[in-house]
Each structure stands twice: as structure tokens, then as C-alpha cells.
C-alpha positions as CSV (number, residue, x, y, z in Angstrom):
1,X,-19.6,90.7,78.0
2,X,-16.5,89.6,80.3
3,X,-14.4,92.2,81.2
4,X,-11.6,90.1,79.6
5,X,-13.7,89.8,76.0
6,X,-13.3,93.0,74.4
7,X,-9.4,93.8,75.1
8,X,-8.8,90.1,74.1
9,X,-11.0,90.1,70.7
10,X,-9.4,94.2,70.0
11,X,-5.7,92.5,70.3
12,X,-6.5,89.3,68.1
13,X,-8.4,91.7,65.5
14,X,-5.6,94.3,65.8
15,X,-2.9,91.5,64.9
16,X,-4.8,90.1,62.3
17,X,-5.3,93.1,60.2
18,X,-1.5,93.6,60.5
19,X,-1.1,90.5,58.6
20,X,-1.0,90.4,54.6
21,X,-4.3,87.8,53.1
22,X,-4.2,85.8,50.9
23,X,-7.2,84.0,48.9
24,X,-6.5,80.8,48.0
25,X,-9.8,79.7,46.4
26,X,-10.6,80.1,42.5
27,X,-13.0,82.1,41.1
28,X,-16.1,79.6,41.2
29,X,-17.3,80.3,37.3
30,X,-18.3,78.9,34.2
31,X,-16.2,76.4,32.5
32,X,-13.7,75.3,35.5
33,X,-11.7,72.4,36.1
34,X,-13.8,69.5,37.3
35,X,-12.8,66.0,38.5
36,X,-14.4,64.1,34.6
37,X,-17.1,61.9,36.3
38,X,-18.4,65.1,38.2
39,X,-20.7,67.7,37.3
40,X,-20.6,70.4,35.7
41,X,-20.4,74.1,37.6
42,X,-23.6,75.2,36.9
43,X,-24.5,78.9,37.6
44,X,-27.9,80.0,36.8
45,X,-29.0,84.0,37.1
46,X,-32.4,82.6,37.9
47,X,-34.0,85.7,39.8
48,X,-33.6,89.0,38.7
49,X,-34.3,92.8,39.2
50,X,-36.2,93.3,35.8
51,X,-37.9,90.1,36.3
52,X,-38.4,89.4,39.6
53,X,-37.7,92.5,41.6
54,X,-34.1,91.4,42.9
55,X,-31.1,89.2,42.0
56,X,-30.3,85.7,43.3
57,X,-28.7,82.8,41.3
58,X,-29.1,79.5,41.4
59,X,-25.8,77.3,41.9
60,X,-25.5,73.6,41.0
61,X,-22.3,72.0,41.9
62,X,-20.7,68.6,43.3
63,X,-18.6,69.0,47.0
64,X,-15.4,68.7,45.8
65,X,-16.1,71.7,43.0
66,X,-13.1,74.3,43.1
67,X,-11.4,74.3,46.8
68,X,-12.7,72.1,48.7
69,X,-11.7,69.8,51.6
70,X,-12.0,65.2,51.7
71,X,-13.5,63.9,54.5
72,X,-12.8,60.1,55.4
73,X,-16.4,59.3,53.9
74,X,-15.1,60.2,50.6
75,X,-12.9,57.2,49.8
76,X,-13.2,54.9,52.6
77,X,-17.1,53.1,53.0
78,X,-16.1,51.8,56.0
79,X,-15.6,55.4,57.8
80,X,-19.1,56.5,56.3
81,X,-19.1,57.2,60.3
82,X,-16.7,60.3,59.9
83,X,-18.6,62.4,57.2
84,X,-17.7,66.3,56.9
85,X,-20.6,67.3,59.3
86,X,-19.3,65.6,61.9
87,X,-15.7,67.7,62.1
88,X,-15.5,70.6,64.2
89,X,-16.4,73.8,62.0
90,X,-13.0,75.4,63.3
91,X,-10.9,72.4,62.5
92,X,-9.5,74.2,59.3
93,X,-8.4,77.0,61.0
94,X,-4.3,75.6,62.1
95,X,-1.2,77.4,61.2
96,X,0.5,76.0,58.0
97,X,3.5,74.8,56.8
98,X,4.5,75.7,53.1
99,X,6.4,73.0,51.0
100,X,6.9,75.1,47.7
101,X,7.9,73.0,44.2
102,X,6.3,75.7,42.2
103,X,10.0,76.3,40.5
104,X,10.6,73.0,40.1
105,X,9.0,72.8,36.5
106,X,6.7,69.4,37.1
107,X,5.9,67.0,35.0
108,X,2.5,64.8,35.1
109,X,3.1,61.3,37.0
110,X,6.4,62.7,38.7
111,X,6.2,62.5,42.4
112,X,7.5,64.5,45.3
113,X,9.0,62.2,48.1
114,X,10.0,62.4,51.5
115,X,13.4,63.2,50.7
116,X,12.3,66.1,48.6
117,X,10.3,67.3,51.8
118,X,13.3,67.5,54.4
119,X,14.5,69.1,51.8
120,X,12.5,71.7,51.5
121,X,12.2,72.1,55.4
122,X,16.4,72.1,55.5
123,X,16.0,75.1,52.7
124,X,13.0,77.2,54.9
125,X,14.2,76.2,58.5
126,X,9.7,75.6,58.7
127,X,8.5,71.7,59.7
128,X,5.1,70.8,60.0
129,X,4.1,69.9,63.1
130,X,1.3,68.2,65.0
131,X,-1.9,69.7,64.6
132,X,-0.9,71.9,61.7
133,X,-1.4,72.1,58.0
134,X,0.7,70.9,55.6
135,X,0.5,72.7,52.4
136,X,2.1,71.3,48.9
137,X,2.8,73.8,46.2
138,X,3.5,71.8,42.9
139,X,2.9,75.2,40.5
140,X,-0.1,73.0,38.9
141,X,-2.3,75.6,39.7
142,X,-0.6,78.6,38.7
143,X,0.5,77.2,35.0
144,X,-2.6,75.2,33.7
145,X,-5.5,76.5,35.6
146,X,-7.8,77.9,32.7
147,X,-11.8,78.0,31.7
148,X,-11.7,77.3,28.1
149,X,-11.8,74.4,25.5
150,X,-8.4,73.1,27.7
151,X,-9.7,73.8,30.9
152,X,-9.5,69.9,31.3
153,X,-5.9,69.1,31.0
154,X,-5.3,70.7,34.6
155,X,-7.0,67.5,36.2
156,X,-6.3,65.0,33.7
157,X,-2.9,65.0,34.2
158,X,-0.6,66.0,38.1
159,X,1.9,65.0,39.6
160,X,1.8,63.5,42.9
161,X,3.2,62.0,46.3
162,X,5.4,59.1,46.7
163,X,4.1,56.8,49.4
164,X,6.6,57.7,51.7
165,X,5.8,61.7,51.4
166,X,2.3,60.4,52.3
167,X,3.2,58.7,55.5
168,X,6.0,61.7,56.2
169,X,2.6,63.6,57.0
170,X,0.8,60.6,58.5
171,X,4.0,60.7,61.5
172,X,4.2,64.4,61.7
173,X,0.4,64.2,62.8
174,X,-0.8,66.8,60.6
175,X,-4.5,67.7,60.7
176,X,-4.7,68.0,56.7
177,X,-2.7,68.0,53.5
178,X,-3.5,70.5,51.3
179,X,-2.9,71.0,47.6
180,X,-2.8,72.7,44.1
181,X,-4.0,70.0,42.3
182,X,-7.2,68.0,42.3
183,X,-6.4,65.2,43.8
184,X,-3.7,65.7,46.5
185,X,-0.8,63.4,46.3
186,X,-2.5,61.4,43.2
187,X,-0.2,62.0,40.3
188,X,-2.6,61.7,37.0
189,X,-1.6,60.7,33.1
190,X,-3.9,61.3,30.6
191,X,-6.6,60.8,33.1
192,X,-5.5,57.9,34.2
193,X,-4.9,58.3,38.2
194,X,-2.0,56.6,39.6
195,X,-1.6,55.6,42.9
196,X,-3.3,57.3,46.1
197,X,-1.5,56.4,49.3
198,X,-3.0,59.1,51.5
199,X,-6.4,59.0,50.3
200,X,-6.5,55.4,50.9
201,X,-3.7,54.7,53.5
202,X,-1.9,57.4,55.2
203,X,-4.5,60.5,55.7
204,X,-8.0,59.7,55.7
205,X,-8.1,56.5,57.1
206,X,-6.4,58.2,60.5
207,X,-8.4,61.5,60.0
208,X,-6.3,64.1,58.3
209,X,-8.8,65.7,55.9
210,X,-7.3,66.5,52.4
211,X,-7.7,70.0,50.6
212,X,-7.7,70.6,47.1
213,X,-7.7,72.8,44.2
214,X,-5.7,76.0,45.9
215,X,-4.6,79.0,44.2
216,X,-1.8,81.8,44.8
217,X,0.5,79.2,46.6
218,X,3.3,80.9,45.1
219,X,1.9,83.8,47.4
220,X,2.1,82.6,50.7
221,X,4.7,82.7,53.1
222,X,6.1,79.8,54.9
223,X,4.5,79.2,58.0
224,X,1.1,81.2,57.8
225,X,-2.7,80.9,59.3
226,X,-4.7,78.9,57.0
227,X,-8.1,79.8,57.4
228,X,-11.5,77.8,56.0
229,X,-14.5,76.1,57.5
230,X,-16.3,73.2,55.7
231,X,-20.2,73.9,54.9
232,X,-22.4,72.1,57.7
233,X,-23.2,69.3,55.0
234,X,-25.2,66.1,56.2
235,X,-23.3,63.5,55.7
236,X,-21.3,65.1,52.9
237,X,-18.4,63.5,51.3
238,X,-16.5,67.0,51.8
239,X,-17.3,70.2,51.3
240,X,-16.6,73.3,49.2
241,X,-14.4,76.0,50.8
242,X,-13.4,79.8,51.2
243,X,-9.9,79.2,52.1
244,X,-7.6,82.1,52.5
245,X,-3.7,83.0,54.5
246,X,-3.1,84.9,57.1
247,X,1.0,85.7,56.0
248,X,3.4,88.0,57.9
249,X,3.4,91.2,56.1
């Protein structure tokens, strides 16, 4: 080891467990919130101790099941070139940028615009920058998330982005959008998406990866470490995640 190594890995690991984390990813269990034409979570206890001398489940699931992150390939078939195994396994490791409407009391179809986003950075003094995450907090999560008969409602119906929010990012040359809901800046009524300017337009066509399907938004701080790494996925349309904050205690 480099005499530099250890004193520089002890003073990263010393700051970090000074921080407060937060986990931002659901509970990965029966009867979750799923995009309708997807599959179904399936988790099957199919080894165990009384049977087979230990425990191991079997997991069937689509990539964009609970948090997970859009990669180009997802949406665009002309960028089948930029699939999730062909990021950098670091690249969701960025500080963030907090833009919180969780008090806001949203409906399904209303959008958030650009407007509503200097506002929010004129209230917090924070601004996205380049190379950071920019992190939308629409209280979705917190108020519909469930895992019973209504379990559904949560994704058929959001709010979303304007077109000009979407491009607000796109300028600010953010490295991804990330989001409560589960579809980003698609505002859905009655399961019927309206429209999706940074899927199609503004984020993934110039590489800013879109995350999805957060939860405890309300917890973070701010400006905090967003920390999550992609699954090494050949040619995967995007990826499940283990996202969690790194917030000032």
C-alpha cells in the first residue's frame, strides 16, 4: 500500500461516518408498485434449511423494479449504443441537489416548471450544478406508496415536469434526474402518461441517466452525497439500484 493510501482512505472513512444516511430505496417485496406492462416482483424462498440444508431465494423482476436508474437504451433505439453496462460503475456517486415539493399537496397531471425550480433554489440558496444530481421530491412516494389491493394507483397516476423544467436540467449539465415517482418528469392520469420531454428530449438523448422510484426524500438535506451503482447488466435497459444519502448530520 502507498504511504499516502491508508491516512487518505482513514480521513474519507472518518468523514463519512460523521454524516447522517439515508436509504432511499423501497423495501423490494411482494405486491409493489410496478410500471402495468411490467412484471410482477416475484420472490420465491426456493432453497431452504429444512429442505435443502440452507436459504437462498429466487428473485424474478424487470430492471426498472423499485429504484432503479434509465439508461439512453431505454427509450431511445437509436442509442441502443449507450446501454447501462457501458456507464462507469461510479457514475452514480455525485453530490446532489434537493428540489423538495413534498408540501406542496400535488395533484396527478400537474407539472413542476422551471419557474417553480429557481424557486426553490432562491428559497435553499442550493443550485445544481454540472456533474451533480438533481433530485425532485413531489411527496408521491411518501403519500401513496403501498403493497395492497391499491398498490397500483401510485404509478397510474403523477405529476410531472414541464418541458422547460426538463431542459432547466439539460443546461445545468446534470449527470441525472432523479425522482419519487415512476416515471421521472412524466405526469400520469389514470394511467394514461402525458408527455415525456426528458426521457425523449432533454436527458437521455444527451446522457443524463434518470432515477426513479425513491423513498424518504422528505429526509434528506439539501445538497447531500447520493450514492448507487447500477448492476453490470449486458446491454440492460437500466438497472435496479441500492441508493442511499450521505446528509450533514
Amino acid at each position: 500500500m502507498n504511504a499516502v493510501d491508508k491516512p487518505t482512505i482513514d480521513q474519507l472513512l472518518s468523514a463519512l461516518k460523521g454524516m447522517r444516511v439515508v436509504d432511499l430505496a423501497p423495501l423490494l417485496e411482494r405486491g409493489i408498485p410496478r410500471w402495468p406492462t411490467h412484471p410482477h416482483l416475484t420472490i420465491d424462498k426456493a432453497v431452504t434449511h429444512e429442505h435443502d440444508g440452507y436459504y437462498c431465494q429466487a428473485i424474478m423482476m424487470a430492471e426498472h423494479t423499485g429504484a432503479h436508474v434509465d439508461a439512453p437504451a431505454h427509450m431511445l433505439p437509436d442509442r441502443m449504443d449507450r446501454t447501462i453496462d457501458t456507464f462507469s460503475p461510479d457514475h452514480l456517486i455525485a453530490t446532489a441537489v434537493l428540489y423538495d415539493f413534498g408540501d406542496q399537496d400535488l395533484k396527478p397531471g400537474q407539472l413542476i416548471t422551471a419557474d417553480d425550480l429557481r424557486r426553490v433554489e432562491q428559497r435553499t440558496g442550493m443550485a445544481v450544478g454540472e456533474g451533480e444530481i438533481a433530485v425532485v421530491n413531489y411527496g408521491w412516494m411518501q403519500r401513496y406508496w403501498r403493497t395492497d389491493s391499491r398498490a397500483q394507483w401510485y404509478v397510474l397516476n403523477a405529476p410531472g415536469m414541464s418541458e422547460d423544467a426538463c431542459e432547466f436540467f439539460r443546461e445545468r449539465k446534470v449527470k441525472a434526474v432523479a425522482t419519487d415517482t415512476v416515471a421521472a418528469e412524466t405526469a400520469i392520469i389514470d394511467g394514461v402518461p402525458q408527455n415525456n420531454p426528458g426521457h425523449m428530449k432533454s436527458w437521455l438523448p444527451h446522457d443524463i441517466l434518470i432515477i426513479e422510484m425513491l423513498r424518504n426524500l422528505e429526509q434528506v438535506s439539501p445538497r447531500f452525497l447520493f450514492v448507487a451503482a447500477p448492476l453490470n447488466i449486458f446491454e440492460g435497459s437500466g438497472s435496479p439500484i441500492r441508493p442511499f444519502a450521505y446528509c450533514p448530520a
